[in-house]
PDBQT receptor file of N, H, CA, C and O in Angstrom, charges set to zero:
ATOM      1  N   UNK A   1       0.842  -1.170   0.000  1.00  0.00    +0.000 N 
ATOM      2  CA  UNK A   1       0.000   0.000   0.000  1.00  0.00    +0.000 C 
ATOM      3  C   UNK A   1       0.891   1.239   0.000  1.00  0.00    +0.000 C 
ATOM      4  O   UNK A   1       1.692   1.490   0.901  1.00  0.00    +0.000 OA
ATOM      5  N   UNK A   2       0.691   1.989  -1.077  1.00  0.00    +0.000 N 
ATOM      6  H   UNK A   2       0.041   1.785  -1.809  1.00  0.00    +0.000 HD
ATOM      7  CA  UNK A   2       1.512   3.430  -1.267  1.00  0.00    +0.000 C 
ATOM      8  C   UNK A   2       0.945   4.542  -0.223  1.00  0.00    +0.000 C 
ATOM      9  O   UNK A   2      -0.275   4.677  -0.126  1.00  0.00    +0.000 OA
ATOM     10  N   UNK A   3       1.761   5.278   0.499  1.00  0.00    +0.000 N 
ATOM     11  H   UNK A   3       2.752   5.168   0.420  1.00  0.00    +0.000 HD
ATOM     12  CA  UNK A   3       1.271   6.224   1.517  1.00  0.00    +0.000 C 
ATOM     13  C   UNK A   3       1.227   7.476   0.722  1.00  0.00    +0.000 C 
ATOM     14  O   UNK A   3       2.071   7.724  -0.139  1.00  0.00    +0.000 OA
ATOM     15  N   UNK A   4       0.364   8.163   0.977  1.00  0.00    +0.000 N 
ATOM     16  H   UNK A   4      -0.321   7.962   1.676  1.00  0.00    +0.000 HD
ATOM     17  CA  UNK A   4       0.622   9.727   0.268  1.00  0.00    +0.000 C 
ATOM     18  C   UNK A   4       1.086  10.581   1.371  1.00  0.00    +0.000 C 
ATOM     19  O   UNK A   4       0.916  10.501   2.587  1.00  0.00    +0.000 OA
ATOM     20  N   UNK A   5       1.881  11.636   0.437  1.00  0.00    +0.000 N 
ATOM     21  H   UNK A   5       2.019  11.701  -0.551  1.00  0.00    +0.000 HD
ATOM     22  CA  UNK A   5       2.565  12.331   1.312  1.00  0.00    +0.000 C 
ATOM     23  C   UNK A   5       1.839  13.518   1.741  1.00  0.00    +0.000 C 
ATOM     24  O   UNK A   5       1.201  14.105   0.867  1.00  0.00    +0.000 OA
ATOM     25  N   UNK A   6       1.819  13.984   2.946  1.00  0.00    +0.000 N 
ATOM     26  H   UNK A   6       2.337  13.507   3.656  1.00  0.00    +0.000 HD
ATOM     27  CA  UNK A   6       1.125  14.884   3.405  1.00  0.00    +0.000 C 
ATOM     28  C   UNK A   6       1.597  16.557   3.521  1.00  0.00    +0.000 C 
ATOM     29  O   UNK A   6       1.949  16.949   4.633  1.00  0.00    +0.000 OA
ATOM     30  N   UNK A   7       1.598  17.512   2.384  1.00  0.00    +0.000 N 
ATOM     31  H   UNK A   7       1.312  17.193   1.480  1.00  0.00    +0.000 HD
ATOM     32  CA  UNK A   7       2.668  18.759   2.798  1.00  0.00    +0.000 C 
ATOM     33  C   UNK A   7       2.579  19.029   4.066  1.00  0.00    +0.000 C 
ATOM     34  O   UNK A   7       3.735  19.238   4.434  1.00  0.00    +0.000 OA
ATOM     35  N   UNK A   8       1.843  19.148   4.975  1.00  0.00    +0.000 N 
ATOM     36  H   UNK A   8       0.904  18.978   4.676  1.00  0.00    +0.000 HD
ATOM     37  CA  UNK A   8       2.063  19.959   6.287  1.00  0.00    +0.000 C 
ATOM     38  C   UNK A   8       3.222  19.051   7.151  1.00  0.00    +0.000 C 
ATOM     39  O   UNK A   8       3.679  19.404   8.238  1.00  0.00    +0.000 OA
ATOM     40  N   UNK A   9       3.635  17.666   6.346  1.00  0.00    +0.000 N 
ATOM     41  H   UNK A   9       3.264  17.379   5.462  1.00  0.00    +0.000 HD
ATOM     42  CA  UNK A   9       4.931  16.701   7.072  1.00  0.00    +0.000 C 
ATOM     43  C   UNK A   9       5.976  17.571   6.689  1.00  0.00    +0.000 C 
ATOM     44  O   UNK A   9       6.725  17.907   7.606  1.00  0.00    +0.000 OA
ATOM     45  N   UNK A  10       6.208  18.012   5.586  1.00  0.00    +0.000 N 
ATOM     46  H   UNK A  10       5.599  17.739   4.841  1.00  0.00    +0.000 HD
ATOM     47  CA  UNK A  10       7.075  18.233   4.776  1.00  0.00    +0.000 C 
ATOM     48  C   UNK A  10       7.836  19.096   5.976  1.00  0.00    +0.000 C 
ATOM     49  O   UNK A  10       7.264  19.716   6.873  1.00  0.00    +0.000 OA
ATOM     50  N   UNK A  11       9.604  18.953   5.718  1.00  0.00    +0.000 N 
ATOM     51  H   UNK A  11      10.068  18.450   4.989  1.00  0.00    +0.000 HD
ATOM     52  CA  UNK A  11      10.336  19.906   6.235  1.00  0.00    +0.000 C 
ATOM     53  C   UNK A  11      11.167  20.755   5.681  1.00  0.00    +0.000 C 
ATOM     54  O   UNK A  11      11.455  20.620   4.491  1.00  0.00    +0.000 OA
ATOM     55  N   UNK A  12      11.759  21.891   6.524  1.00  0.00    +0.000 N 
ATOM     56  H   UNK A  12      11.525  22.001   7.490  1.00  0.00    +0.000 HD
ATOM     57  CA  UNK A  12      12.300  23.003   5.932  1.00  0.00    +0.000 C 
ATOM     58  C   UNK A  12      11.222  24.139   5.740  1.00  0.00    +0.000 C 
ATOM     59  O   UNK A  12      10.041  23.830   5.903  1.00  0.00    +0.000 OA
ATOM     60  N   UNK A  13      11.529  25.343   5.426  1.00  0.00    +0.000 N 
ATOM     61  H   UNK A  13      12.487  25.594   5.293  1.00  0.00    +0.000 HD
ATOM     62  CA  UNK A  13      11.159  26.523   5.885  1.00  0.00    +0.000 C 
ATOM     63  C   UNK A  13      10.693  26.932   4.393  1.00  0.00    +0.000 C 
ATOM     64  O   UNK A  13      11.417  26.815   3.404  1.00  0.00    +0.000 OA
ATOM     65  N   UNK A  14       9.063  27.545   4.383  1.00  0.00    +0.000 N 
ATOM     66  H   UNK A  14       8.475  27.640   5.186  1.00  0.00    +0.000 HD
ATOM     67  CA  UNK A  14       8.956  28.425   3.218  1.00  0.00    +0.000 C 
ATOM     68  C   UNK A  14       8.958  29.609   3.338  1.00  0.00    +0.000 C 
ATOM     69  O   UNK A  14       8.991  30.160   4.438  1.00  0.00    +0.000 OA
ATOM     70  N   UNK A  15       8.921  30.243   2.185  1.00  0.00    +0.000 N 
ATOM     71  H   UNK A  15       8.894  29.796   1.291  1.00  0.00    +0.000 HD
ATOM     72  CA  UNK A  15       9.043  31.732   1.901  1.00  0.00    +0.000 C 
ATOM     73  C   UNK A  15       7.389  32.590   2.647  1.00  0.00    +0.000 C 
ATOM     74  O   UNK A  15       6.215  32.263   2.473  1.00  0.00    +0.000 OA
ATOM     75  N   UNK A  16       7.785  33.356   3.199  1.00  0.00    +0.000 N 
ATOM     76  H   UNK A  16       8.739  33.621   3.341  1.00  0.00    +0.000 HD
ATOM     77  CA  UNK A  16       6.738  34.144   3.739  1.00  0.00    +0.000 C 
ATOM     78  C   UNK A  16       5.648  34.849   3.134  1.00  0.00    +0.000 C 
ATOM     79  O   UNK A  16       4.477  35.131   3.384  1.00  0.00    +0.000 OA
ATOM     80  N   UNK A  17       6.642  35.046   2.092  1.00  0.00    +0.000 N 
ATOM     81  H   UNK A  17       7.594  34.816   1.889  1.00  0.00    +0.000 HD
ATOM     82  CA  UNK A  17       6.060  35.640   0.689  1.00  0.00    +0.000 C 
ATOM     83  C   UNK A  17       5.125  35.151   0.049  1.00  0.00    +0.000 C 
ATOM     84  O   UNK A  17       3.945  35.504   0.025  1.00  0.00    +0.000 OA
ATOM     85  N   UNK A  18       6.028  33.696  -0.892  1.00  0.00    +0.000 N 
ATOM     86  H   UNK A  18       6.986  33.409  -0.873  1.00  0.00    +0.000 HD
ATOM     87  CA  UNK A  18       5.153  32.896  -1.898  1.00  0.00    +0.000 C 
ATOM     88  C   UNK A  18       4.957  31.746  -1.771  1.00  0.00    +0.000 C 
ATOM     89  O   UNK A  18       4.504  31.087  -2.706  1.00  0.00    +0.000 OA
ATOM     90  N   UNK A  19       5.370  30.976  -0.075  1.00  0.00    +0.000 N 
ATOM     91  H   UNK A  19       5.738  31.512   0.685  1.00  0.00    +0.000 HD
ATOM     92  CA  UNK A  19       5.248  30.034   0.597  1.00  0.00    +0.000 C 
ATOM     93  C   UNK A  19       5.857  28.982  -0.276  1.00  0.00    +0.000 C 
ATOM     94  O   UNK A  19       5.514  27.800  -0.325  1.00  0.00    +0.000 OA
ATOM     95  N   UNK A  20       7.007  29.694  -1.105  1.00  0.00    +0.000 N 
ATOM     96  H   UNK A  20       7.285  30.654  -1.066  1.00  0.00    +0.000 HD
ATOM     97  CA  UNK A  20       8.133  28.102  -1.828  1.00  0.00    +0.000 C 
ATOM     98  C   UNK A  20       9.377  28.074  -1.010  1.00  0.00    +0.000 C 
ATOM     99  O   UNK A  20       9.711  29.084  -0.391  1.00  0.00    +0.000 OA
ATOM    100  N   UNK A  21      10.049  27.035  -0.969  1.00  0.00    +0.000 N 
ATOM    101  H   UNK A  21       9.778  26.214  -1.472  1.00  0.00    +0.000 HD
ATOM    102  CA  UNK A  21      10.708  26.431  -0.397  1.00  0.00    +0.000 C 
ATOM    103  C   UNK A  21      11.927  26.143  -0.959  1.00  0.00    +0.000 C 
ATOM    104  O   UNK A  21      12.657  25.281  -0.470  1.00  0.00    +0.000 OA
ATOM    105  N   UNK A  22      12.290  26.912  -2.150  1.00  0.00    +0.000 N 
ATOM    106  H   UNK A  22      11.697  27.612  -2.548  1.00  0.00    +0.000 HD
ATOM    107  CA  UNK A  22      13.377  26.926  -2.850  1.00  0.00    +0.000 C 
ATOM    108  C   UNK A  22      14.631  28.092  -2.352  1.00  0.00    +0.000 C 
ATOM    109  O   UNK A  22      14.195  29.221  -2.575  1.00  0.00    +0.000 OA
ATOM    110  N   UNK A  23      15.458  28.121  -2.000  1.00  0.00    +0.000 N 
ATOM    111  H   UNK A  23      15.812  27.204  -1.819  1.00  0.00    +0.000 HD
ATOM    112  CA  UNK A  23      16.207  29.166  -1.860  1.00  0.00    +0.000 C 
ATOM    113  C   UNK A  23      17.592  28.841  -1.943  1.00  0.00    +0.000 C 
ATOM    114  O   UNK A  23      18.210  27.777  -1.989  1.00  0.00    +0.000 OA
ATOM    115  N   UNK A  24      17.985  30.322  -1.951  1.00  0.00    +0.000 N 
ATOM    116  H   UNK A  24      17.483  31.186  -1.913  1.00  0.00    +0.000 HD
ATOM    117  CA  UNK A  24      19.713  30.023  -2.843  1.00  0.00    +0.000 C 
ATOM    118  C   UNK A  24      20.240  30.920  -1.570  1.00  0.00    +0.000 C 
ATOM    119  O   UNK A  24      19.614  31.909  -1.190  1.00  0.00    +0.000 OA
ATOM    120  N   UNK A  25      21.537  30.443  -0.909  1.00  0.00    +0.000 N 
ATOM    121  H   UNK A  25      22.045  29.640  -1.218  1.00  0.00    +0.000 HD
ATOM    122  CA  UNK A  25      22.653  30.697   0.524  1.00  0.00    +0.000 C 
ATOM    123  C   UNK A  25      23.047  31.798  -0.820  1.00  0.00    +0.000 C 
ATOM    124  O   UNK A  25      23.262  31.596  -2.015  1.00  0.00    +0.000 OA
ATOM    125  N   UNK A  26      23.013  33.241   0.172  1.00  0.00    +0.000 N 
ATOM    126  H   UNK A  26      22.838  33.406   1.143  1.00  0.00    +0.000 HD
ATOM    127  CA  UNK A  26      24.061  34.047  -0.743  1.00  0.00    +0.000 C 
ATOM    128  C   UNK A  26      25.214  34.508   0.594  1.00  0.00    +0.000 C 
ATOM    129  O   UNK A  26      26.091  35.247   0.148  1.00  0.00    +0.000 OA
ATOM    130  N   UNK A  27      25.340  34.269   1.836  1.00  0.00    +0.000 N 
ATOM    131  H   UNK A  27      24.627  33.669   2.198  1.00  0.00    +0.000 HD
ATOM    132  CA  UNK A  27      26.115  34.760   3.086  1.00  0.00    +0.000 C 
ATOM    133  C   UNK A  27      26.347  33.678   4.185  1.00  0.00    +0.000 C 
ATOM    134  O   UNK A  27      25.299  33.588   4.825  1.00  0.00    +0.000 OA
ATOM    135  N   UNK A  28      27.250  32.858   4.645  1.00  0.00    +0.000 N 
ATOM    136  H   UNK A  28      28.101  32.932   4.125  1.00  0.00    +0.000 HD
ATOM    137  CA  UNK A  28      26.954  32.060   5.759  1.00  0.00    +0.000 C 
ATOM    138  C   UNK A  28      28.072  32.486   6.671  1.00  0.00    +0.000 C 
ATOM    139  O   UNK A  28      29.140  32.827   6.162  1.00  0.00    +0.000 OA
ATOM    140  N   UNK A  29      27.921  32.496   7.919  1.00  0.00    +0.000 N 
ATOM    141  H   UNK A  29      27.053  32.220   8.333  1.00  0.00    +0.000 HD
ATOM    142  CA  UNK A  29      28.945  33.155   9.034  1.00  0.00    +0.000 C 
ATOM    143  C   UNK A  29      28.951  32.380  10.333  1.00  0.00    +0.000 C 
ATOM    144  O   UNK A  29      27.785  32.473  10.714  1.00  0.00    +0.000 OA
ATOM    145  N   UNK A  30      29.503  31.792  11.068  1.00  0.00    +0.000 N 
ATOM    146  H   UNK A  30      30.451  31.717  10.759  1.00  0.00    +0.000 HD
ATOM    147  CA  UNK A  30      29.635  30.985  11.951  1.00  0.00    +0.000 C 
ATOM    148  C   UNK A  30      29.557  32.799  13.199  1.00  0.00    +0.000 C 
ATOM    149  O   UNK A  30      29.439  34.019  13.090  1.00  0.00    +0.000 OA
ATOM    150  N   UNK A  31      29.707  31.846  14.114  1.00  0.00    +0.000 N 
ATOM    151  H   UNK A  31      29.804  30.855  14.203  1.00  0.00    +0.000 HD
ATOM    152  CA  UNK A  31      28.851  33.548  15.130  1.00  0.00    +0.000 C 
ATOM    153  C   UNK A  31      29.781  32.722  17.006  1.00  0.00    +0.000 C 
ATOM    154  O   UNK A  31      30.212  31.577  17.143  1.00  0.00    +0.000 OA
ATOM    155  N   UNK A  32      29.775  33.419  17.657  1.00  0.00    +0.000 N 
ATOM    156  H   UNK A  32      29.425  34.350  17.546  1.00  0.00    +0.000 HD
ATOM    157  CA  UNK A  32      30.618  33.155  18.423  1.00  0.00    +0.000 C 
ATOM    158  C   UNK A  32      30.331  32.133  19.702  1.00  0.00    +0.000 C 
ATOM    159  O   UNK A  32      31.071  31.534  20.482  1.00  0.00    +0.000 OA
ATOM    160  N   UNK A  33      28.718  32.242  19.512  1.00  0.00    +0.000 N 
ATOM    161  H   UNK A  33      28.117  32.729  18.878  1.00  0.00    +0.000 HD
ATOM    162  CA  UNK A  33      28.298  31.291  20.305  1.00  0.00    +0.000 C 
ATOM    163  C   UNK A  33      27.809  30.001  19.869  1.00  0.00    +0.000 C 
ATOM    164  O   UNK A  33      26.993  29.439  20.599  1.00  0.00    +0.000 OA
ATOM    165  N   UNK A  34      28.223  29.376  18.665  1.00  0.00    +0.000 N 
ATOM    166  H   UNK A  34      28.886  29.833  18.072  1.00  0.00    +0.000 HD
ATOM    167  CA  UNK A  34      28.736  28.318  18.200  1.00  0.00    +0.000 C 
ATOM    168  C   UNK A  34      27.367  28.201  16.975  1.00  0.00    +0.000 C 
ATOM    169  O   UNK A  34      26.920  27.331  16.228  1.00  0.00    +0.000 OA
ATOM    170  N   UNK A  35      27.125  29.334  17.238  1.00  0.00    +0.000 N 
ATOM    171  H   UNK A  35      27.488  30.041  17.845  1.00  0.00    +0.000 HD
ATOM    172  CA  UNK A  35      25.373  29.076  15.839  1.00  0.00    +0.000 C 
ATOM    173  C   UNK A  35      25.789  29.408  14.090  1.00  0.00    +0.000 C 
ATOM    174  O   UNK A  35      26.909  29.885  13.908  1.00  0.00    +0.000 OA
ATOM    175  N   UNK A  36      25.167  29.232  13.216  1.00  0.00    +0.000 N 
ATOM    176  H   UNK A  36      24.257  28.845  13.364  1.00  0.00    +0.000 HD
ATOM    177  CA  UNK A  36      25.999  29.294  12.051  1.00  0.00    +0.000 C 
ATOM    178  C   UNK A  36      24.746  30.307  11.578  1.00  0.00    +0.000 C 
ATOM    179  O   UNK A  36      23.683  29.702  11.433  1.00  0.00    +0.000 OA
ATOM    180  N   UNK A  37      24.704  31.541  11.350  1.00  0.00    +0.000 N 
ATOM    181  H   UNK A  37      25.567  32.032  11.468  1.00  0.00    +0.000 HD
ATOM    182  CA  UNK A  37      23.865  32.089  10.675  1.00  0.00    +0.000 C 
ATOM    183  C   UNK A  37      23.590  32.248   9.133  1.00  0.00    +0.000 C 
ATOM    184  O   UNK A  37      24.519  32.755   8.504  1.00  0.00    +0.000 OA
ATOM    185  N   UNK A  38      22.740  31.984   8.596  1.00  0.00    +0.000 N 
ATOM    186  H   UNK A  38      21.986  31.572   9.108  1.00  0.00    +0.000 HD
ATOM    187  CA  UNK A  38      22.580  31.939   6.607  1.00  0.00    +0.000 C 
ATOM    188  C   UNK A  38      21.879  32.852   5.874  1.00  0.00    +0.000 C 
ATOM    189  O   UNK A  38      20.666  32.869   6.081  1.00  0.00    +0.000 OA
ATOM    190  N   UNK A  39      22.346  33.658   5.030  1.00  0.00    +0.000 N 
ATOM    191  H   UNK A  39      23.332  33.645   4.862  1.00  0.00    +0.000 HD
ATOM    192  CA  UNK A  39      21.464  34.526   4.815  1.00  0.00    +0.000 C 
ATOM    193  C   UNK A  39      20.876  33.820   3.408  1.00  0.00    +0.000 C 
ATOM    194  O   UNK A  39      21.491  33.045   2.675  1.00  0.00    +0.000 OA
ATOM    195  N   UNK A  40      19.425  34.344   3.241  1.00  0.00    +0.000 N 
ATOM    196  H   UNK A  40      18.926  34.973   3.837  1.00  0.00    +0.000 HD
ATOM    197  CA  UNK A  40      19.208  33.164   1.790  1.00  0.00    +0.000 C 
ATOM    198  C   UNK A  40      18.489  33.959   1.256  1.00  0.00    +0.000 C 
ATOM    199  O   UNK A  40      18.187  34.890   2.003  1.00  0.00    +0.000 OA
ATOM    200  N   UNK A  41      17.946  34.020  -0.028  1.00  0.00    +0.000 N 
ATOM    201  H   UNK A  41      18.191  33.264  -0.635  1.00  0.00    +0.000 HD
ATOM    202  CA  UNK A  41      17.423  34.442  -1.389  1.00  0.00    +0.000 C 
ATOM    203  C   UNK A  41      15.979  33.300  -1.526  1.00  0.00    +0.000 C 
ATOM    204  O   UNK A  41      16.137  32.092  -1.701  1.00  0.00    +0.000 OA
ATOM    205  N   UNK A  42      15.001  33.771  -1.442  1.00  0.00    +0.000 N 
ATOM    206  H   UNK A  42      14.873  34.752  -1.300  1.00  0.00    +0.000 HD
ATOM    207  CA  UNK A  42      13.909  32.800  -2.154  1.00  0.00    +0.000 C 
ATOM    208  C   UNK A  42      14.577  33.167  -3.757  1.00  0.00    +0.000 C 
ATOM    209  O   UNK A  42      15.215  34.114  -4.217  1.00  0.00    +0.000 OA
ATOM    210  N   UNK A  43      14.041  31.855  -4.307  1.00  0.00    +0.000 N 
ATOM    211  H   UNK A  43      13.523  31.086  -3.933  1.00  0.00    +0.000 HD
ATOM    212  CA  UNK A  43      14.331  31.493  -5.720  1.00  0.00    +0.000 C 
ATOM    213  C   UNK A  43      13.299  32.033  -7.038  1.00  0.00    +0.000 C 
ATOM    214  O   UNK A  43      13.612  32.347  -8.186  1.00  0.00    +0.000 OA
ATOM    215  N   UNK A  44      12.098  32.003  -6.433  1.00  0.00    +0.000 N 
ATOM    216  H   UNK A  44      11.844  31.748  -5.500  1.00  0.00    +0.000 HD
ATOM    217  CA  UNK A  44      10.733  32.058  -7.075  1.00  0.00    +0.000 C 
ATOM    218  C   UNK A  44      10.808  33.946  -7.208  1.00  0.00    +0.000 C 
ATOM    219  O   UNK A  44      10.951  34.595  -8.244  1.00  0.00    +0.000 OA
ATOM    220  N   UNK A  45      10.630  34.567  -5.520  1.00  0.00    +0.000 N 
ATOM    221  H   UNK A  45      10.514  34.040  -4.678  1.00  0.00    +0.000 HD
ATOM    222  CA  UNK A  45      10.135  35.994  -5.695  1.00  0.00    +0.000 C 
ATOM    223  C   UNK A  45      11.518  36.677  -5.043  1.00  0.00    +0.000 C 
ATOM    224  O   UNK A  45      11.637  37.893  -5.186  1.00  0.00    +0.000 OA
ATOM    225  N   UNK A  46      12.380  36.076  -4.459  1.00  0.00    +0.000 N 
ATOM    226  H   UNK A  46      12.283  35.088  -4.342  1.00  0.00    +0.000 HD
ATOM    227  CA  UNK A  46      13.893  37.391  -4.433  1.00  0.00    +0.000 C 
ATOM    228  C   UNK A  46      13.805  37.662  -2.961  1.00  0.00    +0.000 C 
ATOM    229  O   UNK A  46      14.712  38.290  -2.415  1.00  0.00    +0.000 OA
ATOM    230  N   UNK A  47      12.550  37.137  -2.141  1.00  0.00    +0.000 N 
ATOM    231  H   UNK A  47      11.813  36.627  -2.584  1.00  0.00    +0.000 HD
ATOM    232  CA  UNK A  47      12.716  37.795  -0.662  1.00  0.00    +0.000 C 
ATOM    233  C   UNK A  47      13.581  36.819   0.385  1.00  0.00    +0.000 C 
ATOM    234  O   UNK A  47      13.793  35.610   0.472  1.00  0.00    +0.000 OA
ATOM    235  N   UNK A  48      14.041  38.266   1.284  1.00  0.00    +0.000 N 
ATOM    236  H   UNK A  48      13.869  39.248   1.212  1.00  0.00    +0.000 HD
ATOM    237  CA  UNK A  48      15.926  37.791   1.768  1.00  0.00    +0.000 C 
ATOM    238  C   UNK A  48      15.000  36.978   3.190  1.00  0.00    +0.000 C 
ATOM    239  O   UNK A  48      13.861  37.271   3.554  1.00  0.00    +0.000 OA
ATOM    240  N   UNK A  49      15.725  36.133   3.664  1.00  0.00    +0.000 N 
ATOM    241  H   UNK A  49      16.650  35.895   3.368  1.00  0.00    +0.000 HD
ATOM    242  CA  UNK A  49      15.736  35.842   4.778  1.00  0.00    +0.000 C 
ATOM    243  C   UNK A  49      17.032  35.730   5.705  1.00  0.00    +0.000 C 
ATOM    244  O   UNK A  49      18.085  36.245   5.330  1.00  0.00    +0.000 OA
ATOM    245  N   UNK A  50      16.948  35.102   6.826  1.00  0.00    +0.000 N 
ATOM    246  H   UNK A  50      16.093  34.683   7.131  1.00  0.00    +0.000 HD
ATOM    247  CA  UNK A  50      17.842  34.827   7.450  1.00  0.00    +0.000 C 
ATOM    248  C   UNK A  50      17.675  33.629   8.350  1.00  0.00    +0.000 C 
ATOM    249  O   UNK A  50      16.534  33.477   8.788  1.00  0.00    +0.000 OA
ATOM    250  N   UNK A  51      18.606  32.730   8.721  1.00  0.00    +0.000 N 
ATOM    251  H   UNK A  51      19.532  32.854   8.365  1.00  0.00    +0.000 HD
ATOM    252  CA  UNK A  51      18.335  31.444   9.920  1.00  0.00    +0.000 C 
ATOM    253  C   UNK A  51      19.539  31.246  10.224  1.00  0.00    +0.000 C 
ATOM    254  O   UNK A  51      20.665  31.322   9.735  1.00  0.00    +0.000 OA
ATOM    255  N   UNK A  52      18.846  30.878  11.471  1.00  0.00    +0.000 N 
ATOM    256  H   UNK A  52      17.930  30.815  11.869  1.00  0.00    +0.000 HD
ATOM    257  CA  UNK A  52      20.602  30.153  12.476  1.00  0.00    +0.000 C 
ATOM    258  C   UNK A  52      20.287  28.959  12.861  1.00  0.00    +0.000 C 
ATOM    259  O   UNK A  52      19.165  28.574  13.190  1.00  0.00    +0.000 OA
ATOM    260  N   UNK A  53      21.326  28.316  12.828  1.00  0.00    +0.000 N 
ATOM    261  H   UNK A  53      22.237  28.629  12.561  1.00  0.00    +0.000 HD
ATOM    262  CA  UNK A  53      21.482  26.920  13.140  1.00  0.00    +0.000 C 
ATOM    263  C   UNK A  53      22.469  26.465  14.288  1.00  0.00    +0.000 C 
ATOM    264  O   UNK A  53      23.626  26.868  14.401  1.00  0.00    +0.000 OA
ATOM    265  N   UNK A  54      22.041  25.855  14.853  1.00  0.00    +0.000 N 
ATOM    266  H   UNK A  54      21.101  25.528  14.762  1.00  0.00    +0.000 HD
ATOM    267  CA  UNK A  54      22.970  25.431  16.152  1.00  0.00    +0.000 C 
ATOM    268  C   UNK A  54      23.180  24.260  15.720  1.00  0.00    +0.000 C 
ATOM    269  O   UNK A  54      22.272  23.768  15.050  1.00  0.00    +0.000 OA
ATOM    270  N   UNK A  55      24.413  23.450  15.954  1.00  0.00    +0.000 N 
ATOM    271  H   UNK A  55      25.150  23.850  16.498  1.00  0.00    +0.000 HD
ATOM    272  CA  UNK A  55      24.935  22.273  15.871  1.00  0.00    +0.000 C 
ATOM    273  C   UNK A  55      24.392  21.683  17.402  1.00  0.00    +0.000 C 
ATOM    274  O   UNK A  55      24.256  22.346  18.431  1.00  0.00    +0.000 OA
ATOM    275  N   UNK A  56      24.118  20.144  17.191  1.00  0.00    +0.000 N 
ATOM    276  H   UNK A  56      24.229  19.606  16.356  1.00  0.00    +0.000 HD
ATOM    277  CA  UNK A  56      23.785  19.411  18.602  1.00  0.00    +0.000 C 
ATOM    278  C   UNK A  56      24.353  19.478  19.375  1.00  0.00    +0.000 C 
ATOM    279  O   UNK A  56      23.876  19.358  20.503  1.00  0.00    +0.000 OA
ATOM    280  N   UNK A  57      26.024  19.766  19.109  1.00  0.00    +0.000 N 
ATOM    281  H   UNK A  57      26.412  19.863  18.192  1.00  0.00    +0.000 HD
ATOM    282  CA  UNK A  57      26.585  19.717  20.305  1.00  0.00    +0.000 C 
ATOM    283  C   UNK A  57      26.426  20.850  21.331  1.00  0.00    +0.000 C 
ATOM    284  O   UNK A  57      26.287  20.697  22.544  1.00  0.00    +0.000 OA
ATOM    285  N   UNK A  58      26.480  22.360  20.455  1.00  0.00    +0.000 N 
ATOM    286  H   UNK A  58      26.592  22.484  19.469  1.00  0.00    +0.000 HD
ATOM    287  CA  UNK A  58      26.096  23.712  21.407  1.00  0.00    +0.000 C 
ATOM    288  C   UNK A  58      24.920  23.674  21.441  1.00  0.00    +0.000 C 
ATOM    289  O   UNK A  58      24.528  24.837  21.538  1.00  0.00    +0.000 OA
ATOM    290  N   UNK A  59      23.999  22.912  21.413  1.00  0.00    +0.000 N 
ATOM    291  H   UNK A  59      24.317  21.967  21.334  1.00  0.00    +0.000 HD
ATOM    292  CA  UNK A  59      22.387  22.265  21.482  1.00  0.00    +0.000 C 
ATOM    293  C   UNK A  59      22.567  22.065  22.757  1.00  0.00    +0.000 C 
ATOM    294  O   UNK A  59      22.060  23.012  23.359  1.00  0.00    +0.000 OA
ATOM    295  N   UNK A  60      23.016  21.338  23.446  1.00  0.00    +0.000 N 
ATOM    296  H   UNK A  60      23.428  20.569  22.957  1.00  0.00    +0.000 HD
ATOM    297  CA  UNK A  60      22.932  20.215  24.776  1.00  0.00    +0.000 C 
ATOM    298  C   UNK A  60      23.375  20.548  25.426  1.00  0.00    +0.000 C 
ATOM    299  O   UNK A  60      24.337  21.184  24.995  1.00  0.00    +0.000 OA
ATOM    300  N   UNK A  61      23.297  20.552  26.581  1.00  0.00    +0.000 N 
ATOM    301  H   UNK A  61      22.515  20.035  26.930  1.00  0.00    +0.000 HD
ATOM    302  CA  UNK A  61      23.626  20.715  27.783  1.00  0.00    +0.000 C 
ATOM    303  C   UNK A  61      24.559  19.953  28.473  1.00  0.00    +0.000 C 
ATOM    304  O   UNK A  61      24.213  18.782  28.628  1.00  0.00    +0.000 OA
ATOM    305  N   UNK A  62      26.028  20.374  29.101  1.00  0.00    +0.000 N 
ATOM    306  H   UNK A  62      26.310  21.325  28.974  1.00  0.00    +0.000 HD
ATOM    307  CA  UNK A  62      27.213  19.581  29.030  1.00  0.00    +0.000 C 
ATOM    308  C   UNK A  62      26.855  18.414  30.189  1.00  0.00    +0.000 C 
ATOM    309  O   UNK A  62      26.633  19.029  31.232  1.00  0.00    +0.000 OA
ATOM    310  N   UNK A  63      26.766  17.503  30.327  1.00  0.00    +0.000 N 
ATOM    311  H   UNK A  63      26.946  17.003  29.480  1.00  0.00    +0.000 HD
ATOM    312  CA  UNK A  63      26.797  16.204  30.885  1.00  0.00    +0.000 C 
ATOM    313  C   UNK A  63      27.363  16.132  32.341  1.00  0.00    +0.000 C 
ATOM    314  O   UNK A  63      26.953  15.180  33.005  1.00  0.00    +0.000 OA
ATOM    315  N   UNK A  64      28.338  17.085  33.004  1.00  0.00    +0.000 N 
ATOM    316  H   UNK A  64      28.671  17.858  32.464  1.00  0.00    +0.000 HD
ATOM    317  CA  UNK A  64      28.917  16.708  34.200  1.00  0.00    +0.000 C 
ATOM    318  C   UNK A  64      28.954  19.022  34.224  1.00  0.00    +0.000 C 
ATOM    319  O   UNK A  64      29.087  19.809  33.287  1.00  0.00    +0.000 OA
ATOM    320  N   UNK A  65      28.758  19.281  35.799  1.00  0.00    +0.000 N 
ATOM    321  H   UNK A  65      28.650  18.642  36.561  1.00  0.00    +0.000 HD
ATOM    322  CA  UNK A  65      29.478  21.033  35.960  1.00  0.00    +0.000 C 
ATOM    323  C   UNK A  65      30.262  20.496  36.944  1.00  0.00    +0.000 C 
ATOM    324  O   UNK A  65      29.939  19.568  37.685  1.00  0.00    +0.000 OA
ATOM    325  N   UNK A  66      31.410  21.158  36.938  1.00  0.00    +0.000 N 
ATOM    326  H   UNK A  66      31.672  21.912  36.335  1.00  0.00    +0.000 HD
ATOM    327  CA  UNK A  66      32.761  21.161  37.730  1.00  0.00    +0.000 C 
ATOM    328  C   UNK A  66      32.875  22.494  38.321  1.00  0.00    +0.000 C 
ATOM    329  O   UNK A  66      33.855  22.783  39.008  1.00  0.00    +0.000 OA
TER     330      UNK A  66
């Protein structure tokens, strides 16, 4: 039995604009508290965004305080 896919599963971020999901990295900068910020281009209508990303490790909470 084939499942259909449901968009509201779907992941990743759309455009605010024209609600597509295509975009092109024109800036990426690592930032001091270990987050990687991206600046991006929708593909469809040109509007800028921005997102940060934390890696799991500056995600979590260190395991032992000394």
């Amino acid at each position: 039995m084939k499942q259909s896919r449901n968009t509201s599963d779907a992941r990743g971020i759309c455009c605010p604009k024209c609600a597509c999901r295509h975009f092109h990295t024109t800036h990426t900068e690592p930032l001091r508290d270990g987050r990687i910020r991206r600046r991006k281009v929708c593909r469809h209508c040109g509007r800028r965004i921005v997102t940060y990303e934390a890696s799991v490790r500056s995600a979590r909470k260190p395991d032992c305080y000394m």
